[in-house]
N, C-alpha and C positions, 0 to 999 in steps of 0.2 A: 496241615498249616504250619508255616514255619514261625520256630517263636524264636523273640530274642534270650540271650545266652544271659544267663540271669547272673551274669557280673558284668554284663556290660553296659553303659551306663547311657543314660538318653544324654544329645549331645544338645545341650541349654541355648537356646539363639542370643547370640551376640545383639547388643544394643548397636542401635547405628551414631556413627561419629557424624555432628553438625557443625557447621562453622556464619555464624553470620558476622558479616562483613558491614564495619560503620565509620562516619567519619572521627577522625581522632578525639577523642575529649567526649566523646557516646557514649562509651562502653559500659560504663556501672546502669546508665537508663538501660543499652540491652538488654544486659543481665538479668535485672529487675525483670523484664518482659518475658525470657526464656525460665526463669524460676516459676514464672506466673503460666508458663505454658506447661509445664512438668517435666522440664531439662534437668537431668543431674551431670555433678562431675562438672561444673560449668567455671571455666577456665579464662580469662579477658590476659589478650593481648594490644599492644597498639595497634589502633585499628580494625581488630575483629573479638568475638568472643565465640569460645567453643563448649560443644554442650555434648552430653551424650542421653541417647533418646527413642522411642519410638517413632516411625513413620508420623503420626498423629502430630506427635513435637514436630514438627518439619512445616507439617500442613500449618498448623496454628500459627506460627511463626511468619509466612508466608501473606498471610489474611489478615494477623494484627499488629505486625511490630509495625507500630510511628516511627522507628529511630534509626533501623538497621536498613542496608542499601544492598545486600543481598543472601542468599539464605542457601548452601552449599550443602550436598551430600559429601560427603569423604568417601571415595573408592579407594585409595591405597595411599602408604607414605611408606618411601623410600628412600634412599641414598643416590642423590643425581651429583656425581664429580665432574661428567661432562654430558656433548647433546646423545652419546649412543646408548646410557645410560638409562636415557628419558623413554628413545625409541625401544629397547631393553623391555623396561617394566609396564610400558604403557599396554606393551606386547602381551604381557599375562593376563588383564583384565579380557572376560567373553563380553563383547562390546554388543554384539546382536542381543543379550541379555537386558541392552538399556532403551536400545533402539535398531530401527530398521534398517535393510539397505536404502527404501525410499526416504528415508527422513534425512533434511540437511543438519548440516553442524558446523560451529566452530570453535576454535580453540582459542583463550585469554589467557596471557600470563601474565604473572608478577615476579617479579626480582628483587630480589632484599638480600646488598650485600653477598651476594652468590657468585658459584665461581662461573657461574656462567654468565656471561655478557652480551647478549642476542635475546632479548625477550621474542622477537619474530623467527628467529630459526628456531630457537626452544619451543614454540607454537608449531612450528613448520614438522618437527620431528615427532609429536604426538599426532599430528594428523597422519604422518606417512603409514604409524605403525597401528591405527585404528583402518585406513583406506587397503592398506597391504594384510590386513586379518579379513577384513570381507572380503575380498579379491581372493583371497587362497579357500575361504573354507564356503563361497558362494560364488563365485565367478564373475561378481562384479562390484562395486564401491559404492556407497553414498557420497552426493553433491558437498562440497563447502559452500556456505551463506553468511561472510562475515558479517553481514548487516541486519538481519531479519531469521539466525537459524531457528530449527525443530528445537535442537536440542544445543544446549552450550556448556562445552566443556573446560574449567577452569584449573591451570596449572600454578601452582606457587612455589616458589623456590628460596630459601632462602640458607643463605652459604650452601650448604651442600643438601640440606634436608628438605626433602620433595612431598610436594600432597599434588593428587589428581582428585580434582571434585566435580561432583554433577550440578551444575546450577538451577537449582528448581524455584528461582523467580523467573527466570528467564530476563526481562529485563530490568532496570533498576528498579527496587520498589519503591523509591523517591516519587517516581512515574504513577501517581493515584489513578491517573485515567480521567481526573476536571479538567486540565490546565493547558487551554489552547494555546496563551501567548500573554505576556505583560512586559515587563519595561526590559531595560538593558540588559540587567543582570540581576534576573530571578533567583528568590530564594529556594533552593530545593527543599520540598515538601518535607522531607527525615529532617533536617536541621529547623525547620518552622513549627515542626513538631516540638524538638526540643528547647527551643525558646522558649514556646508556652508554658512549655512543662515546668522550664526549671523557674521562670518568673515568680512563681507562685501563685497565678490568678486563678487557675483551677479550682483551687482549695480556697481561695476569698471568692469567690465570684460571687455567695451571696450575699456578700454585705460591700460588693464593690461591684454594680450589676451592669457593669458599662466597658467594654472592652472596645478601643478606639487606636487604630494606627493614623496618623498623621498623613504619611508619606507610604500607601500600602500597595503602591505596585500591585501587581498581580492577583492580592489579594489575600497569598498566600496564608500570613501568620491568623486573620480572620476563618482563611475555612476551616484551617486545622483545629484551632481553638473551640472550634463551633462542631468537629467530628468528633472531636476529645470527650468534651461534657457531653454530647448525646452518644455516646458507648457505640459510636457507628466504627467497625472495622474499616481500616482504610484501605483496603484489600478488596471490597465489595463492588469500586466501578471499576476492576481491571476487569478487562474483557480475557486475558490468558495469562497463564502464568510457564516457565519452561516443564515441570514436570508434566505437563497436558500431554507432551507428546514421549514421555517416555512409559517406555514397557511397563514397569513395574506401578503406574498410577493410579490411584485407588479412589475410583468416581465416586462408591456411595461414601467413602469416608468424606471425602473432599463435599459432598452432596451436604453431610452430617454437620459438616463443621460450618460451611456459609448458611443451612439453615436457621442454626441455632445461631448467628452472626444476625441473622435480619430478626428474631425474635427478640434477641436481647436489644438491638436499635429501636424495634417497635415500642417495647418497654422501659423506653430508656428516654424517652424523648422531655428535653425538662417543660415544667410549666410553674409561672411565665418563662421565657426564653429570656436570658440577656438581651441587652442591646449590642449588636455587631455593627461598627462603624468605620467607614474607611473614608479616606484623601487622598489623592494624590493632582497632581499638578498639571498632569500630560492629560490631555481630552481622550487620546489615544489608549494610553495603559489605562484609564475608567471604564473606554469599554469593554476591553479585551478583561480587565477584573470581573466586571457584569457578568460574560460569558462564563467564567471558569463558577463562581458563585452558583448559576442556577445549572452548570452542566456537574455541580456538587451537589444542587438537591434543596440548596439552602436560598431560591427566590425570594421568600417571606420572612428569612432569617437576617440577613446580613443587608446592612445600605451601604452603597460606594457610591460614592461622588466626588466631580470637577470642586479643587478647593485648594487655593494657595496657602502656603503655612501662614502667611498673613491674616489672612480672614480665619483663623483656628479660633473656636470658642469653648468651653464646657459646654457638654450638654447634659449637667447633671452634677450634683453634690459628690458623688464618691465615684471612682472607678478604676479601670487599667488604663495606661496609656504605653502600648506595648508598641515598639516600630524598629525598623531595619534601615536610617538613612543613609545616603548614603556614602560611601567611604573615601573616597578621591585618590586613585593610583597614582595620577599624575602629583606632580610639585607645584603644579600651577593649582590642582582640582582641590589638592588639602588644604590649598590657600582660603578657598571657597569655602570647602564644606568647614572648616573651622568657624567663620560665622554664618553660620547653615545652623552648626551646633548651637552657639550662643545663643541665636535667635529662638533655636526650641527650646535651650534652657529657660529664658527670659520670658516665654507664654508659658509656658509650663507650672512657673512660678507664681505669674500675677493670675494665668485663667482656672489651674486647676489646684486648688488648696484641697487638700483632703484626698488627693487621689496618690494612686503610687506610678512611677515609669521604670518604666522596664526598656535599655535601650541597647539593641545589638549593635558592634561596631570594631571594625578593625582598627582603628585609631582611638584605644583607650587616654591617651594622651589631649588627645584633643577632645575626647569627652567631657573635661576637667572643664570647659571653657562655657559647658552648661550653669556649672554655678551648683551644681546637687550633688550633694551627701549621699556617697553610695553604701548601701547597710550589706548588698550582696555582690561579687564576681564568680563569674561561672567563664571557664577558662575549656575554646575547643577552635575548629577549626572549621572554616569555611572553603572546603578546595584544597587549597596550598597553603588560605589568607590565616594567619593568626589572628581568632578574634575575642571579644570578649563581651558576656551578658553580664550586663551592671542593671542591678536594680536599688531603685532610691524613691523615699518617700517626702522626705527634709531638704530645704530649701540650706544652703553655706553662703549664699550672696543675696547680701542688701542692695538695692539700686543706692548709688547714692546722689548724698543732698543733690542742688545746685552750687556751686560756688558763690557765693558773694565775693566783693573784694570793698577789703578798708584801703582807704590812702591817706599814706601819711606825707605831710607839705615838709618842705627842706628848710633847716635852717634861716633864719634870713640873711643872705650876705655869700652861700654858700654857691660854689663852682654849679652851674647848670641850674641855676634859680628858676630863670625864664622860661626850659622847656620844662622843668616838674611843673610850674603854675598852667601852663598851658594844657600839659597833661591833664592835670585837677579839672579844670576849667570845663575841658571838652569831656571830662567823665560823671560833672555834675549833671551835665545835661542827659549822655548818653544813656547812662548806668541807669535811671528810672526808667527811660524810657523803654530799655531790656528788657528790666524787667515786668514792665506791663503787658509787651509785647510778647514776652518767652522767648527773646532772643538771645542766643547765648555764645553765639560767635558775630563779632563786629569789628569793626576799625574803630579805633579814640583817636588818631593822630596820623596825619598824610603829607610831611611836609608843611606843615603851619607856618615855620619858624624857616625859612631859608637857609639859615645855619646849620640846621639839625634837620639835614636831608635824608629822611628816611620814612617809613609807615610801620606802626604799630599795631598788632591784632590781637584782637581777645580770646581765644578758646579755650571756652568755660575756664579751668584752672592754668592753664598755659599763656607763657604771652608769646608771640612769633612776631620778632622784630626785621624786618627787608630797611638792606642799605640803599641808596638808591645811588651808583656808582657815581663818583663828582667828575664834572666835565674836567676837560684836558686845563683849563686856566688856573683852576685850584691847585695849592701844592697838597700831594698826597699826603704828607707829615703831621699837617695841619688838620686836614679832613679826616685820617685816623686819630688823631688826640681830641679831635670831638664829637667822633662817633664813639668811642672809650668810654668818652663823660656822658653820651647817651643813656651807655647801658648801664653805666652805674647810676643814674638819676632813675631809669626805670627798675632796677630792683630795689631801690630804696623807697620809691611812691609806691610800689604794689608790695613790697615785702615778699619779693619772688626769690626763690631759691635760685640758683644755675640749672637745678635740675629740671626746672620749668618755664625756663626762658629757653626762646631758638633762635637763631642769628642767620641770615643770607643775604647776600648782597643781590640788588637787580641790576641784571646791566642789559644794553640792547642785543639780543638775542640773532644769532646767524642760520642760516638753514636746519640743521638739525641737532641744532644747540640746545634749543626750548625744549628737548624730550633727555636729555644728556642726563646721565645719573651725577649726581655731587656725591663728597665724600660722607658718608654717615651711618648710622647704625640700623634704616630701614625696618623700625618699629613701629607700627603704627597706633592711632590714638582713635577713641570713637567720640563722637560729640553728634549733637540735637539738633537738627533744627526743622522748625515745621510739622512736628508730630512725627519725625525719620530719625533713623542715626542713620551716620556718615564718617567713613575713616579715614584720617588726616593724617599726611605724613612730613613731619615739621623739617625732616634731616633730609633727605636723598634727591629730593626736588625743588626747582626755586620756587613752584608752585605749590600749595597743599593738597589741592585736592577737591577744593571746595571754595571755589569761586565766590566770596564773601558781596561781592556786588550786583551777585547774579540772584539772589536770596528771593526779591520779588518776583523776577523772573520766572524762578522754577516753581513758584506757587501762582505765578499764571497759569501757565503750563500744564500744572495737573489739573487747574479749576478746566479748562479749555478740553483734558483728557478723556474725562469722564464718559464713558460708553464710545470708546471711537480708540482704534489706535495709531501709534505715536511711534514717528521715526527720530530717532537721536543721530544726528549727522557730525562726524568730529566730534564726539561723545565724549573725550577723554576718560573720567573714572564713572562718567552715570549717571550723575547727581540727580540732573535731570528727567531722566529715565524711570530712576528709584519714583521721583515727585509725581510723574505719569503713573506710574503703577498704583502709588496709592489715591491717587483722583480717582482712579474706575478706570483707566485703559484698559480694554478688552486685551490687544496684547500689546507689545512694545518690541523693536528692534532697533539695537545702539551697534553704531555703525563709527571703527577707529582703526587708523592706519599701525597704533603701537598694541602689540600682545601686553604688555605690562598693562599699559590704563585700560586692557580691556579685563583680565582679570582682576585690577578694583573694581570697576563697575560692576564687575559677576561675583564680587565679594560685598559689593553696597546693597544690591538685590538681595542677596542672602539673607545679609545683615539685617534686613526688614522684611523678610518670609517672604520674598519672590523669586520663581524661578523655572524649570522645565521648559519646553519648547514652546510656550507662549508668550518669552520672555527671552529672544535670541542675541546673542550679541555677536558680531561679523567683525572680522579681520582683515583689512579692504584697506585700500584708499579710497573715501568718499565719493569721488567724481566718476571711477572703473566702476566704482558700484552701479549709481545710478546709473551710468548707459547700458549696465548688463541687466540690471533688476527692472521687471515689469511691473511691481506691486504699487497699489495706491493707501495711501494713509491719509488718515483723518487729520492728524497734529502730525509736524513737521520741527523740527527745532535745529535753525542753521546758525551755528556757531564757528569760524573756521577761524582758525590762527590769521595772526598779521599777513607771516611770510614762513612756506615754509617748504621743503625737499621734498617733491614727490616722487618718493623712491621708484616705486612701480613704473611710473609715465617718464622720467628719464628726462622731468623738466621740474620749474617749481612753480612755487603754486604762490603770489600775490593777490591780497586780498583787493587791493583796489582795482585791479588792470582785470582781474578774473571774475568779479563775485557776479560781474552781468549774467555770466555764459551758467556758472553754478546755479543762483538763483532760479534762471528758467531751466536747467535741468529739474532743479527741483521739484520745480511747480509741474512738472511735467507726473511727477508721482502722489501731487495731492488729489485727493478725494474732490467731489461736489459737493459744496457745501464746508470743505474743509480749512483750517489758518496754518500759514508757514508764519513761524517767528524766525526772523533773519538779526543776528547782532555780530557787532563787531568793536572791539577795544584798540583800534586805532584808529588815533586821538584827530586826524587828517583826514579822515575817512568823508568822500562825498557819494553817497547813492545816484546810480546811474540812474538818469533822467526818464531814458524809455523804459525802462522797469515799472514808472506811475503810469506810463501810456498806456500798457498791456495787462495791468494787475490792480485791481483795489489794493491799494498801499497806505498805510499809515501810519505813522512815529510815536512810538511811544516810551521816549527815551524819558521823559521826563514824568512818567508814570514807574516807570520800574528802576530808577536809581533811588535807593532806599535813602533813609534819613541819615544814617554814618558815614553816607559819602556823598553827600549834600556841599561839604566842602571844594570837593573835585567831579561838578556833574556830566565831566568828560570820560569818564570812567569808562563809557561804555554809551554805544547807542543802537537801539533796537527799534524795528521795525516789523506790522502786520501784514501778512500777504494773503489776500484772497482773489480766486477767480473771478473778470467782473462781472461775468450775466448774476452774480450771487449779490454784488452791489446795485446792480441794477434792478432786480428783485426785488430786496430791501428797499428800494426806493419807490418802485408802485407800491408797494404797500401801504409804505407809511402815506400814500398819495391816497 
């Protein structure tokens, strides 16, 4: 028998080199995990961490990391200066050692800074020299499978220094194996892991027993949370992983390590369970969350449900309120989700005292708009997106008061006596009755005084004063030196600064003038009214925003709402729209020829937790719409400018000569049983005669001109429309 030479010395096996691969700002959670796996030598670069290990390490890693996205043997690292280098060394590895000729493959690179510039030929040249080693020492090649291979083999290069690795997840481990389908842009399960993790609600959960996302999409940060606390590996519903199909794979270890994986989840199970709670807004991503939840295991664990950020309540004294909303790429979308933000800071605040939020978000900036004191940021990346986990327990913003306003009366004898008295006069009446009412934007003054031709508006702490342009007889000279003395007599009765007065002139408006930006700083301001906010913009439009005479109006509207949905035609910023949503519209769709007033309106919605595709707003010219759209609606709300350029149709659009042909398009999309509100602010305006012939019709202008424009009840006139068999109806009845 031959023996070994007794100085030679047994040759010790090499540990094997690991690399798991994570999104940036992961790495120390790795780490954490591969320490926990029994990795030494463990090494964190951006983007990955490196371990050295036994087989076993690899497998565990593979079946428990929450945070790492792929889990890499190391075959070689060498020096790649260009692609023959690659072909070279790839050349030395015995490839039949890993896998078959029957087994597919393919090859992923990365590039970092390297002198090589081709990640696809760099790929192209590792394939040649694995297809040209089986070809020579077996007579024939294994298949490439970039989509679906056996085995996948990953290249990294970076400047000159090369690694060839064996990928033994095979696909991403992001990929649990629940997650059929949820909204636009899913959070990947590794980064939903680490949200929870780093929130802290793990470690509170029992004295904070309530973990609730708002806006939970897919469902995502709920299942994770829920796999976390029950010690369930997240590795357990993959159905394969890439080592399966290479040579060297080791069944009963792999056997050894998901056994004791379902032992410890047996054992691990909490009692009682949290409460798992989720929202979102789309009917759609509800059910598709439902799917991924019980294809997790967790039916009796987790409730998801249809729920506007509107309707958001507590359901409970303490707990988490962990969520991912979402982020707005667009410059139009950060407009939106900025009060998206505010609106969940502001329920956050009044609904849940005593609980903590935990809010992921690419736009740390516009997080600030929540109003919360953040105690933590955890700083990583989503993709490409820099993002940021803020957690906060402490409210930084008070709502504030109401405004009141003192007035004070002018001198007697003093330049503009008569319209400060008139001012007074109309605010002794007005001002009570505001405040009985809770109304907080109004008109005090519309022209009273013939001399001091102009109108006056209340909001809240703002005053917004409109010139009302003097006819051609007036000397100009004259009419500016007392519209002068206007505004000095209004900030001396309200004690208004400059910085809360706003100035514009009205004049008659030409085709596409009434949408025409004015000069100004494009700030906008939030104000009350009706149990809503609404945001007004006193500088960039000669309009605000917020149709002051239309106030009854849009609280018809929502009472009329209620269980039925509601088309907004000429919608401008929403108002309306907002007022239907919160009456109970099932859904609403605001229908506007301008992208500006249609991103207010999808910033008004926000602004009062509505939103998702039950709540659409169209970019249209009103009239194309209706002859293209099929849909019937419940409530109809037709409000259409005087006169105005219909870009689209290549004609324009008068309200007196056209509103017939509109009207009955209209009616053509209401519901049985349903009411069109038709109104119009020109002051001339006669209702087409046959329009009563063919439609239950009737006026109700003198219901919905509110009591501050009681002065001028021309403001506006409005009209009922319903189909008549629905009049006719009502009429044997009451018979």
């Amino acid at each position: 028998m031959l023996r070994a030479h007794p100085t030679a010395k047994t040759k010790k096996k090499q540990p094997l080199r690991f690399i798991a691969t994570c999104a940036s700002g992961l790495e120390p959670l790795v780490s954490e995990e591969i320490a926990s796996f029994g990795g030494d030598e463990i090494a964190e670069t951006p983007g990955a961490v490196s371990w050295a290990g036994n087989l076993e390490t690899g497998y565990r890693a593979c079946l428990w990391s929450r945070f790492a996205s792929r889990i890499l043997l190391e075959l070689t690292r060498f020096d790649a200066p260009d692609p023959d280098a690659l072909y070279t060394h790839a050349g030395t590895i015995l490839w039949d050692d890993h896998f078959t000729v029957e087994s597919t493959f393919a090859v992923h690179t990365t590039l970092v800074n390297a002198t090589l510039n081709h990640s696809q030929f760099a790929s192209l040249r590792i394939k040649d020299a694995i297809v040209d080693q089986f070809r020579k020492r077996f007579g024939k090649r294994p298949d490439v499978n970039a989509s679906a291979p056996d085995i996948r083999i990953n290249l990294h290069v970076q400047g000159t220094d090369a690694s060839l690795s064996l990928d033994l997840s095979g696909e991403s481990l992001h990929r649990r194996g629940y997650r059929s389908g949820s909204g636009e842009a899913p959070l990947k399960e590794t980064l939903a892991a680490a949200i929870v993790r780093l929130s802290g609600w793990l470690e509170r959960a029992e004295n904070e027993p309530i973990l609730l996302d708002p806006m939970c999409g897919g469902g995502t940060l709920l299942i994770e949370a829920a796999l976390m606390l029950s010690h369930s590996a997240p590795g357990l519903l993959r159905k394969t992983f890439g080592f399966m199909a290479w040579n060297k794979h080791d069944p009963q270890l792999w056997e050894r390590l998901t056994q004791e994986a379902l032992d410890r989840e047996s054992e691990s199970i909490p009692e009682p369970w949290p409460q798992f709670i989720g929202y979102d807004a789309d009917p759609k991503v509800v059910a598709a969350a439902r799917k991924n939840v019980i294809a997790a295991g967790l039916r009796d664990v987790i409730v998801i449900k249809q729920r506007q950020l509107a309707r958001l309540q507590s359901p409970g004294p303490r707990g988490c309120m962990l969520t991912n909303p979402p982020y707005g790429e667009r410059l139009s979308d950060k407009e939106v989700v900025k009060y998206l933000y505010r609106c969940l800071g502001r329920t956050f605040r009044d609904q849940f005292e005593g609980w903590t939020l935990g809010f992921f978000t690419a736009n740390p900036d516009l997080a600030e708009m929540t109003g919360i004191s953040w105690q933590e940021r955890h700083r990583f990346f989503n993709g490409p997106i820099k993002c940021q986990l803020l957690v906060g327990r402490e409210n930084q913003m008070n709502e504030k008061a109401a405004h009141s306003w003192t007035l004070v009366p002018l001198e007697p004898g003093s330049p503009g006596e008569d319209f400060a008295n008139r001012l007074i006069k109309n605010c002794e009446t007005l001002l009570p009755w505001a405040k009985e009412e809770e109304v907080t934007c109004f008109r005090i003054y519309d022209s009273d005084i013939p001399e001091y031709n102009l109108a006056v508006d209340l909001y809240e702490e703002w005053v917004h004063v409109q010139e009302y342009a003097p006819p051609a007889s007036i000397d100009q000279e004259k009419a500016e030196q007392r519209f002068s003395l206007a505004l000095q007599v209004i900030r001396s009765v309200f004690e208004t600064p400059r910085s809360r007065l706003f100035i514009k002139t009205r004049q008659k408006q030409k085709g596409t003038q009434q949408y025409q930006k004015k000069p100004g700083t494009g700030s906008l301001h939030e104000v009350h009214e009706g149990g809503g906010r609404f945001l007004v913009n006193f500088t960039d439009y000669l309009d605000t925003g917020l149709f002051l005479d239309h106030r009854i109006t849009r609280a018809r509207l929502g009472q009329l709402a209620q269980g039925k949905t509601f088309l907004n035609l000429f919608a401008y910023t929403g108002t309306a729209t907002v007022y239907a949503a919160m009456g109970g519209a099932t859904a609403t769709t605001t229908v506007d020829i301008s992208e500006t007033y249609l991103t207010r309106a999808q910033a008004n919605l926000a602004l009062n937790g509505f939103g998702g595709p039950l709540h659409q707003t169209v970019e249209a010219d009103c009239i194309d719409w209706l002859r293209r759209n099929h849909e019937r609606f419940g409530v109809i709300f037709v409000d259409p400018p005087t006169f105005s350029n219909a870009r689209h149709r290549n004609q324009t659009f008068d309200v007196q000569k056209d509103h017939p042909a509109l009207l009955r398009l209209a009616m053509q999309h209401l519901a049985k049983g349903g009411t069109l509100v038709f109104s119009s602010n020109f002051r001339k305006f006669k209702l087409d005669e046959s329009l009563t012939r063919d439609f239950a019709v009737r006026e109700i202008s003198d219901e919905t001109v509110p009591p501050d424009f009681q002065r001028n009840r021309r403001i506006h006139r409005c009209w009922e429309f319903r189909h008549r068999e629905q009049q006719d109806a009502s009429a044997e009845l009451a018979a």
